[in-house]
C-alpha positions in Angstrom: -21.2 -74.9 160.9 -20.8 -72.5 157.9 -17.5 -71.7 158.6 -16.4 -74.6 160.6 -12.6 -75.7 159.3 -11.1 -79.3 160.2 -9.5 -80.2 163.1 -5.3 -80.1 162.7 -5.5 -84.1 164.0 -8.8 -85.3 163.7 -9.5 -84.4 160.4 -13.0 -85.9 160.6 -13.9 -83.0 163.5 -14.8 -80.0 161.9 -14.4 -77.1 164.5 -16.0 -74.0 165.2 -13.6 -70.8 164.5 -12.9 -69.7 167.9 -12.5 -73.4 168.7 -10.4 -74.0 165.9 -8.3 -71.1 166.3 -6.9 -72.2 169.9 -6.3 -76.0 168.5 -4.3 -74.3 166.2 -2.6 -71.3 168.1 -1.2 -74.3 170.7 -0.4 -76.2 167.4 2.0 -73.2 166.5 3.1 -72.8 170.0 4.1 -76.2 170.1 5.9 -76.2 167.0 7.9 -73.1 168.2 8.8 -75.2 171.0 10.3 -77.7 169.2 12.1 -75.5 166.6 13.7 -73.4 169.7 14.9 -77.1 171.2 16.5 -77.7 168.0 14.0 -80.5 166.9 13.1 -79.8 163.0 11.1 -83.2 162.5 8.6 -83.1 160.3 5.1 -84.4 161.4 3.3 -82.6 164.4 5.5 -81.3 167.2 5.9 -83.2 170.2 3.3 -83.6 173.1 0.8 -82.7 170.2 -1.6 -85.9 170.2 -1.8 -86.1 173.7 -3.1 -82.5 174.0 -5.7 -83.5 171.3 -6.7 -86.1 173.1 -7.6 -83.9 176.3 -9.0 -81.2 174.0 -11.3 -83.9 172.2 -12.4 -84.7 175.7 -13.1 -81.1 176.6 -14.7 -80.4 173.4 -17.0 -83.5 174.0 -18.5 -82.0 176.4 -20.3 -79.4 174.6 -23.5 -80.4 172.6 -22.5 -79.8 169.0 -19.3 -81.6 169.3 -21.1 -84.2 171.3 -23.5 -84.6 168.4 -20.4 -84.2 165.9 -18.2 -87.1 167.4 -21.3 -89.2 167.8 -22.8 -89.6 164.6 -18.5 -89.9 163.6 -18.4 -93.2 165.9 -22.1 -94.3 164.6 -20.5 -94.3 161.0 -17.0 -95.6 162.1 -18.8 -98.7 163.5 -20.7 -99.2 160.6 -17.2 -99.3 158.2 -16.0 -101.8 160.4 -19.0 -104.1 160.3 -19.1 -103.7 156.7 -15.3 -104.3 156.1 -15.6 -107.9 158.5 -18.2 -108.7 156.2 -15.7 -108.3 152.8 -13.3 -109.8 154.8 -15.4 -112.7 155.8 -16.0 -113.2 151.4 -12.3 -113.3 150.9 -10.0 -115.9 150.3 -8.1 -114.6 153.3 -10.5 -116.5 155.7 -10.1 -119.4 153.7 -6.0 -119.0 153.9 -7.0 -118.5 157.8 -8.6 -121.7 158.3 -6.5 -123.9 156.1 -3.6 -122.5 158.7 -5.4 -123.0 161.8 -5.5 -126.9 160.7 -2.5 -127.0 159.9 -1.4 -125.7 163.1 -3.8 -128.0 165.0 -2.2 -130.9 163.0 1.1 -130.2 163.6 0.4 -129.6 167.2 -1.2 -133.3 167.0 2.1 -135.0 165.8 4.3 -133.1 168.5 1.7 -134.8 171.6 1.7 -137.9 169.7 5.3 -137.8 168.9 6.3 -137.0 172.7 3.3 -140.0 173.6 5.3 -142.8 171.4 8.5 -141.7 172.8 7.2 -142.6 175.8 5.6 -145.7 174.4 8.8 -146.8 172.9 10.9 -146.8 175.3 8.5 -148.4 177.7 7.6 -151.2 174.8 11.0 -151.4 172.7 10.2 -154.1 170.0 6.6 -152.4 169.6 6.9 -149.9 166.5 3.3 -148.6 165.7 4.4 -146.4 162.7 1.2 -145.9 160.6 0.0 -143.1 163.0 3.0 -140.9 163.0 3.7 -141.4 159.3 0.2 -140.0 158.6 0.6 -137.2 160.9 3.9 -136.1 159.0 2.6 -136.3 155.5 
C-alpha cells in the first residue's frame, strides 16, 4: 500500500494504482460526457455515485479491499457508539424528553377535551372544570 492514493468518492478507500487509475479514467470519461451534453456543474459528473457503488462492490471482493473496507466499518461503528454516548450527556436529550411530555400532555387534553364534549352535552348543567383547566396550564 506504498503508493496507494484515495479513492475520488470514498475518500476513506485508499486504492491500489492500477485500481485507482480506472476509478479515475471513468471519472474523466464521465466528466467529458457531461461537458459534451452541455452540463458544466460542478461536483462529480452525473451517474458518478452509482458507478462507485458497483465498483465498491467489485472491489470488495478482493481480499485487501475486503480487509480495507472492514476495519473502515469496524471504526465507523465505533464513532457512532461513541457520538450516542455525547449525545446521551447533552442537554439535547433533556430538551427531547421535556418535548415528548409535553406532547403526551397535550395529546391528554385533546382526548379529554373531545371526552367532556361528549360528557357535556350528555350532562348539560354538569361542568367539571378543574381537570381541563389543569391540563391547559
Amino acid at each position: 500500500m506504498r503508493f496507494a492514493r484515495q479513492h475520488p468518492y470514498y475518500g476513506w478507500l485508499f486504492l491500489e494504482p492500477d485500481d485507482y487509475r480506472k476509478v479515475y479514467n471513468q471519472l474523466i470519461q464521465m466528466r467529458d460526457q457531461d461537458l459534451n451534453k452541455g452540463d458544466t456543474s460542478s461536483g462529480f459528473p452525473s451517474g458518478f455515485p452509482e458507478w462507485c457503488k458497483t465498483n465498491l462492490e467489485e472491489l470488495s471482493k478482493h481480499d485487501k479491499y475486503k480487509k480495507r473496507i472492514s476495519n473502515h466499518l469496524e471504526q465507523l461503528k465505533l464513532s457512532i457508539e461513541v457520538r450516542k454516548r455525547e449525545l446521551e450527556n447533552t442537554y439535547l436529550v433533556e430538551e427531547l424528553k421535556k418535548m415528548e411530555a409535553k406532547a403526551e400532555l397535550i395529546e391528554g387534553c385533546i382526548v379529554y377535551s373531545s371526552i367532556y364534549k361528549i360528557y357535556s352535552l350528555s350532562y348539560p348543567y354538569s361542568y367539571p372544570l378543574s381537570d381541563l383547566v389543569l391540563c391547559i396550564s
